[in-house]
C-alpha positions as CSV (number, residue, x, y, z in Angstrom):
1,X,74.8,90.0,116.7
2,X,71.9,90.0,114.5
3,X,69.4,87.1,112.7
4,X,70.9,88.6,109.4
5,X,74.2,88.3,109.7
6,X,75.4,85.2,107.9
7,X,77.6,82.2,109.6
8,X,80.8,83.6,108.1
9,X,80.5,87.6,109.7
10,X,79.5,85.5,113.0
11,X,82.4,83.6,113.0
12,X,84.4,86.7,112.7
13,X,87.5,88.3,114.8
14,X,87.7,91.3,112.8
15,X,91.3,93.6,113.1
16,X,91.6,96.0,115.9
17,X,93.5,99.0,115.3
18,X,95.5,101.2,117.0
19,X,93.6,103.9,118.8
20,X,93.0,107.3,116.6
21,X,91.8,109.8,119.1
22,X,89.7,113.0,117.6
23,X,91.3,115.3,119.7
24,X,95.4,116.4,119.5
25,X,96.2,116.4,122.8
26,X,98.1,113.1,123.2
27,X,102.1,112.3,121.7
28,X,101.1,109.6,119.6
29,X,103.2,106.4,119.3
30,X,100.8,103.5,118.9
31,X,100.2,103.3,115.0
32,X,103.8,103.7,113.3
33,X,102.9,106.6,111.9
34,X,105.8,108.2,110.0
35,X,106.7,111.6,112.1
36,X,107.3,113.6,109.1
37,X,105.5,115.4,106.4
38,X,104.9,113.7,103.1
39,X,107.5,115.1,100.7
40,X,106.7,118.1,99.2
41,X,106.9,116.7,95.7
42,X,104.3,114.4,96.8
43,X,101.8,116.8,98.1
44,X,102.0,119.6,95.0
45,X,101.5,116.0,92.8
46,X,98.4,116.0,94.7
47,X,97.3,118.9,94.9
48,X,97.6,119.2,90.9
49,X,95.7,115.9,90.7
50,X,93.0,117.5,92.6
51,X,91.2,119.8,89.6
52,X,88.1,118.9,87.0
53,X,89.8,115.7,85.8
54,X,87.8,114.0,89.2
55,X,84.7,113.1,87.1
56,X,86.6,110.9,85.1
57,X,87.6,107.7,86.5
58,X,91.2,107.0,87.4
59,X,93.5,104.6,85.6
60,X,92.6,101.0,87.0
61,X,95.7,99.8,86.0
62,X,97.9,102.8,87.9
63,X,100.2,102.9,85.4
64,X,102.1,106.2,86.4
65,X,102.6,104.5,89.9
66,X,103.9,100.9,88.4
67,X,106.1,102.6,86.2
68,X,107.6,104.8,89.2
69,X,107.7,101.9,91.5
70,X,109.7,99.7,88.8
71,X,112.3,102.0,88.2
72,X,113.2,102.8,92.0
73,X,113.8,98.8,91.8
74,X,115.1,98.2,88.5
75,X,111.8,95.7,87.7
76,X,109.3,96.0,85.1
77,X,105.8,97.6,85.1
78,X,104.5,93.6,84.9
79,X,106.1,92.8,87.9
80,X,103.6,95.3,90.0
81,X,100.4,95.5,91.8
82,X,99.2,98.6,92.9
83,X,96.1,98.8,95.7
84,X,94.3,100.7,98.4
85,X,97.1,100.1,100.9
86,X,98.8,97.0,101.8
87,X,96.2,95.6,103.7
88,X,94.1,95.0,100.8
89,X,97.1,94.0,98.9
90,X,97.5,91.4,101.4
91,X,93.9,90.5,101.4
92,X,93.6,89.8,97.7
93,X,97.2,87.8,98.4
94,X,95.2,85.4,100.6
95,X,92.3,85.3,98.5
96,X,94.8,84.6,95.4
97,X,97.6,83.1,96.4
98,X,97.4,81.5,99.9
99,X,93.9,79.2,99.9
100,X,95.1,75.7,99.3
101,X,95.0,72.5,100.5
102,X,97.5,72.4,102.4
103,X,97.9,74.9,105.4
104,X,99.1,78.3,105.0
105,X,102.4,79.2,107.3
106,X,102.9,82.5,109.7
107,X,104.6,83.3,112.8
108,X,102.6,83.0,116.0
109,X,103.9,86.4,117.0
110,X,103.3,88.7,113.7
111,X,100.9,90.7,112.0
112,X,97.4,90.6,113.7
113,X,95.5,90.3,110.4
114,X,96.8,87.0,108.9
115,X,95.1,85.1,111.5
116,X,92.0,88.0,110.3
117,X,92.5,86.7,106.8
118,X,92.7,83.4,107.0
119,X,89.7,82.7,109.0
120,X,87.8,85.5,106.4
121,X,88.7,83.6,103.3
122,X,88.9,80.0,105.5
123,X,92.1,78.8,104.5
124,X,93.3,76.6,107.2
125,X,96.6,78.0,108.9
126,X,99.3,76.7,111.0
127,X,101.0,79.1,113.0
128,X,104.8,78.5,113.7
129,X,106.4,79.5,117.3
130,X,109.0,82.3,117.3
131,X,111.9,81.3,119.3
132,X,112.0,82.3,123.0
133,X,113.9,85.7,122.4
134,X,111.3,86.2,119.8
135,X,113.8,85.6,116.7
136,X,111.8,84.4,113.5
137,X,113.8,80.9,112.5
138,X,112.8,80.2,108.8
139,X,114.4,76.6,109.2
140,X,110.7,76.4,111.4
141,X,108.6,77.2,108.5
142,X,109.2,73.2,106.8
143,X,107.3,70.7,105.8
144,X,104.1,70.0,103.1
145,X,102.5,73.9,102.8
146,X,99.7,76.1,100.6
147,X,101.9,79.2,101.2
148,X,104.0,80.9,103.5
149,X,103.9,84.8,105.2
150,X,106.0,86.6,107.5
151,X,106.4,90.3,107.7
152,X,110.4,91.2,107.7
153,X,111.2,93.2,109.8
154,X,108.5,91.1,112.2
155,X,106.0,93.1,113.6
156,X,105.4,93.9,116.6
157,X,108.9,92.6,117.9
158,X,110.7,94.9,115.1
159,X,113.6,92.0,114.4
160,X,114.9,91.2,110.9
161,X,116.2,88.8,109.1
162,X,118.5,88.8,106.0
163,X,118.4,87.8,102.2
164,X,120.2,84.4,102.9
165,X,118.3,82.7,105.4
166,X,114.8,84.2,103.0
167,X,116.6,82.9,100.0
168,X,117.4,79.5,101.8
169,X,113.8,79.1,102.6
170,X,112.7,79.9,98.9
171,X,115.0,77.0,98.3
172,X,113.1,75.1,99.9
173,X,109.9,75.9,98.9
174,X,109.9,76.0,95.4
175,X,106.6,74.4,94.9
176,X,104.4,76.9,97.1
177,X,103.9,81.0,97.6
178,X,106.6,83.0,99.9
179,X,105.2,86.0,100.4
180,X,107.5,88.2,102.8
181,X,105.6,91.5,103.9
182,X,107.8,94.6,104.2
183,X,106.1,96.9,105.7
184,X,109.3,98.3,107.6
185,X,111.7,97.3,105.7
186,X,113.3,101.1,104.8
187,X,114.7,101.5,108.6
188,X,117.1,99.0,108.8
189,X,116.1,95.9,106.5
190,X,117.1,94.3,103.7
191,X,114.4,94.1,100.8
192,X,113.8,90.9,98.8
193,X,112.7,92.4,95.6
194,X,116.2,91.2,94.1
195,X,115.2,87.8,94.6
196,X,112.3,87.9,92.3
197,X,114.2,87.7,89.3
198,X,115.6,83.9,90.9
199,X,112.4,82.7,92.8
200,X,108.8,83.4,90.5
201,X,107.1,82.0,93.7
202,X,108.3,85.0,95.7
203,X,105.7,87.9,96.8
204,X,107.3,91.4,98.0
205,X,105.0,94.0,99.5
206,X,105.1,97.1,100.8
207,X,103.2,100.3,102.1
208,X,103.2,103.6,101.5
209,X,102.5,104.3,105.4
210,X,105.5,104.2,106.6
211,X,109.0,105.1,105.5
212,X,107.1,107.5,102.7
213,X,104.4,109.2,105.1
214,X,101.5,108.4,103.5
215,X,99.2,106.7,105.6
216,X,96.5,108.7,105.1
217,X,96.3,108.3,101.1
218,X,95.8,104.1,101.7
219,X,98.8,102.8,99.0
220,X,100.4,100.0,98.8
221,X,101.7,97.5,95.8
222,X,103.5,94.0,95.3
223,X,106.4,92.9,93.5
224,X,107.0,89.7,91.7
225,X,106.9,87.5,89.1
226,X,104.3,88.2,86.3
227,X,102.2,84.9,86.6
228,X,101.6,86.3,90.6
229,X,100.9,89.7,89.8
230,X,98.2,88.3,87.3
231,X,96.8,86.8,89.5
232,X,96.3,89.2,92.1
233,X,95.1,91.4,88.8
234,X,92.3,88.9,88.5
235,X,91.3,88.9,92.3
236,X,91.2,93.3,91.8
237,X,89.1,93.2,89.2
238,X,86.5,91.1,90.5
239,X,86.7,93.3,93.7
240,X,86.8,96.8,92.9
241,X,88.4,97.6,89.2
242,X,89.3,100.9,91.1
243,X,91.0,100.6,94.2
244,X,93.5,104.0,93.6
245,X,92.5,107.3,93.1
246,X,93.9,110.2,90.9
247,X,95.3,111.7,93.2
248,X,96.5,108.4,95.1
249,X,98.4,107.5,92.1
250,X,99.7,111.3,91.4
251,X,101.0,111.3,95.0
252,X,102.3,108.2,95.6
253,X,104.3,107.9,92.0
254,X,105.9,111.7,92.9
255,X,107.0,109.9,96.7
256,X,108.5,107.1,95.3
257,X,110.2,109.3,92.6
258,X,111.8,111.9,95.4
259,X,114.4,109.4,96.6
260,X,117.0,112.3,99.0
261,X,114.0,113.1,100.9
262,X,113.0,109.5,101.8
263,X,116.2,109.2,102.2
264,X,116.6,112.1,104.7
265,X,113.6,110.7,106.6
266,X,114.8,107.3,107.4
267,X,117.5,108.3,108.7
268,X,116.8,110.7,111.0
269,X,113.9,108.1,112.1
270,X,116.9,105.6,112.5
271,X,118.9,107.6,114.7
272,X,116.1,108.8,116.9
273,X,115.4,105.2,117.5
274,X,118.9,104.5,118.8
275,X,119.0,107.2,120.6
276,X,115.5,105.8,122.1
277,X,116.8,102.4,122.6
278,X,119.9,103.3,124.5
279,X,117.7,106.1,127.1
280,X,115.1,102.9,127.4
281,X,117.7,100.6,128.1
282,X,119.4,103.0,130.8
283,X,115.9,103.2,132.2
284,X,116.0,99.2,132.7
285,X,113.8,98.7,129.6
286,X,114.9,95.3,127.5
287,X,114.7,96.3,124.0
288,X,114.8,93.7,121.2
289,X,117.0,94.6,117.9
290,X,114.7,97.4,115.8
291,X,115.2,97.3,112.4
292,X,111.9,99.3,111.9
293,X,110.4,102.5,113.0
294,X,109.5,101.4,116.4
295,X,110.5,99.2,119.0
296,X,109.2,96.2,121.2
297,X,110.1,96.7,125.0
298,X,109.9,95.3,128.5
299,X,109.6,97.7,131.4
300,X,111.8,96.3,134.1
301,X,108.8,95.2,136.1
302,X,107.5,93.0,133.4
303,X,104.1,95.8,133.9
304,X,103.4,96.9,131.0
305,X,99.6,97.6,130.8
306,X,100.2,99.2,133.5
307,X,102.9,101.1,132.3
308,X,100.5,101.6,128.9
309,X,97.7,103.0,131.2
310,X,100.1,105.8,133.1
311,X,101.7,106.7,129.8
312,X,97.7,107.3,128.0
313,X,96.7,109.3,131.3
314,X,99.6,111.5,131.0
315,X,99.0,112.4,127.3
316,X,101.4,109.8,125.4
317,X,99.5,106.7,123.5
318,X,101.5,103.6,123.2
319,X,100.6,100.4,122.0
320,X,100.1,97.0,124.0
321,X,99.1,93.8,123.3
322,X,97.0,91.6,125.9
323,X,98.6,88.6,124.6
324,X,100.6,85.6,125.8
325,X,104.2,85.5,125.3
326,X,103.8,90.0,125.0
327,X,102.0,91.0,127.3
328,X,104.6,92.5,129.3
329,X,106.0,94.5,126.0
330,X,105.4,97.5,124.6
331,X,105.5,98.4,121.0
332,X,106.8,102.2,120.6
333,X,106.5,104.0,117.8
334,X,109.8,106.4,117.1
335,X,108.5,110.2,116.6
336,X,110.4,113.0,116.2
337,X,113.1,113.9,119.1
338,X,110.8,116.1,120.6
339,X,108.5,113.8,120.7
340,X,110.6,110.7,122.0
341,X,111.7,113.7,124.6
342,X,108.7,114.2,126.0
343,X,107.7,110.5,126.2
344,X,111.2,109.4,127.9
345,X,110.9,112.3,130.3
346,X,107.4,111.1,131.4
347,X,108.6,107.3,131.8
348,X,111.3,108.2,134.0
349,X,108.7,110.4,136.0
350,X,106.4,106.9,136.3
């Protein structure tokens, strides 16, 4: 704390992030982290970006990147927003879309930063239950609102839901922002990007993190109806005109453009999480349904920091949540089978 600091930075709960330890010694399944390599496309795209052209500024508008990103879903280039990941996507949604008069909507159990975001921009929030096996009900989310979020698949507990019931609820709310986060969407998930050409008050967006291993080059982008994506244009540009680099842009346009080895990827992610699911649940583990690239589970003891702790000593990093309602779930990233391998043998050791 500090006499400089003004009322707003002390009022803060900032974002914790998964642990990133320095050294390599650990099996790491805390962050959802894809397990393979970028695709090889993506990193000569880079690596050709990467030559005297760096004194020059890159394109603000990341036109190479909206143009790849509108063909792989059959949109237009004005139906994008490209930005330095999808959490500062999401924070120039709030800033844009989401401050209101009336309260912004999210799950109690969900992405970690909403809360974050709502208390940095102040936009009074209402936070709607998940049912008690932790299924996200949109018939919840009713009533007078300033927006809505939820991240499909919901993270941490990795359950979906599907184009009807988020096409019911834009039904509904004709009058106010949806915004449906879809951060794991590729592993299992159906995507909403369709709807946009029904519902102009739908928001779609989506990382480059996950399902196209590029966590480490900070992408992510929107889709939806002009009018929103102007917006969100406006908010950029009053923040940082800049927010992509070339060789951002050069890599994440050639990822999006290499559809067979995305492809290839997710699955073999998806069926190393089954394979996961069904050794947990033999180990007395209760796994909710994964649509993403990790799964929520209870150790049979309910003990899971615990559990967390034994697992970290032993060299494998997990993720766990001190929080009510979780806090006896784990959320496990799915590595490769070695990896997974190595981390089932240990738990059945502890």
């Amino acid at each position: 704390m500090s006499q400089y600091w003004s009322k707003l930075v002390h009022d803060l709960d900032p974002y914790v992030p998964g642990e990133q330890p320095k050294d390599q010694r650990y099996v790491k399944l805390n962050t959802n982290e894809c397990p393979y390599p970028p695709s090889p496309n993506a990193l000569a795209a880079i690596h050709a970006a990467a030559d005297e052209r760096l004194r020059l500024y890159p394109d603000p508008n990341a036109d190479e990147l909206k143009d790849a990103i509108a063909d792989y879903y059959s949109v237009e280039r004005a139906n994008i927003f490209a930005g330095n990941g999808s959490d500062e996507v999401l924070a120039h949604v709030f800033c844009g879309l989401l401050k209101h008069d009336a309260p912004l909507l999210y799950p109690d159990i969900s992405y970690s930063f909403y809360p974050v975001y709502a208390n940095l921009y102040q936009i009074e929030a209402k936070q709607i239950p998940l049912r008690d096996d932790f299924s996200l009900n949109l018939n919840d989310f009713s009533g007078k609102n300033g927006g809505i979020i939820f991240p499909n698949p919901n993270a941490p507990t990795s359950m979906a839901v599907g184009l009807d019931v988020i096409e019911a609820l834009l039904q509904a709310n004709r009058d106010s922002v949806v915004v449906v986060d879809e951060a794991y969407v590729d592993f299992g998930a159906q995507t909403a990007i369709p709807l946009i050409a029904k519902y102009p008050n739908l928001l779609v967006v989506q990382t480059f993190s996950k399902s196209r291993s590029l966590a480490g080059l900070r992408v992510g982008f929107a889709v939806g109806h002009p009018d929103l994506i102007n917006a969100l244009e406006r908010v950029k540009n009053s923040f940082n005109s800049y927010p992509l680099g070339r060789m951002a842009i050069a890599g994440a346009a050639a990822a999006m453009r290499d559809k067979e080895y995305f492809a290839s990827t997710c699955q073999q992610i998806i069926a190393t999480r089954e394979m996961t699911v069904q050794k947990l649940t033999e180990l007395g583990f209760s796994v909710l349904p994964s649509a993403a690239n990790f799964v929520f589970a209870r150790p049979p003891a309910g003990n899971a920091e615990a559990l967390y702790l034994a697992l970290k000593q032993r060299g494998v990093l997990v993720r766990y949540f001190n929080k009510l309602r979780i806090n006896e779930y784990l959320r496990i990233t799915i590595g490769t089978d070695d990896e997974m391998n190595t981390f089932l043998q240990i738990l059945a050791e502890l």
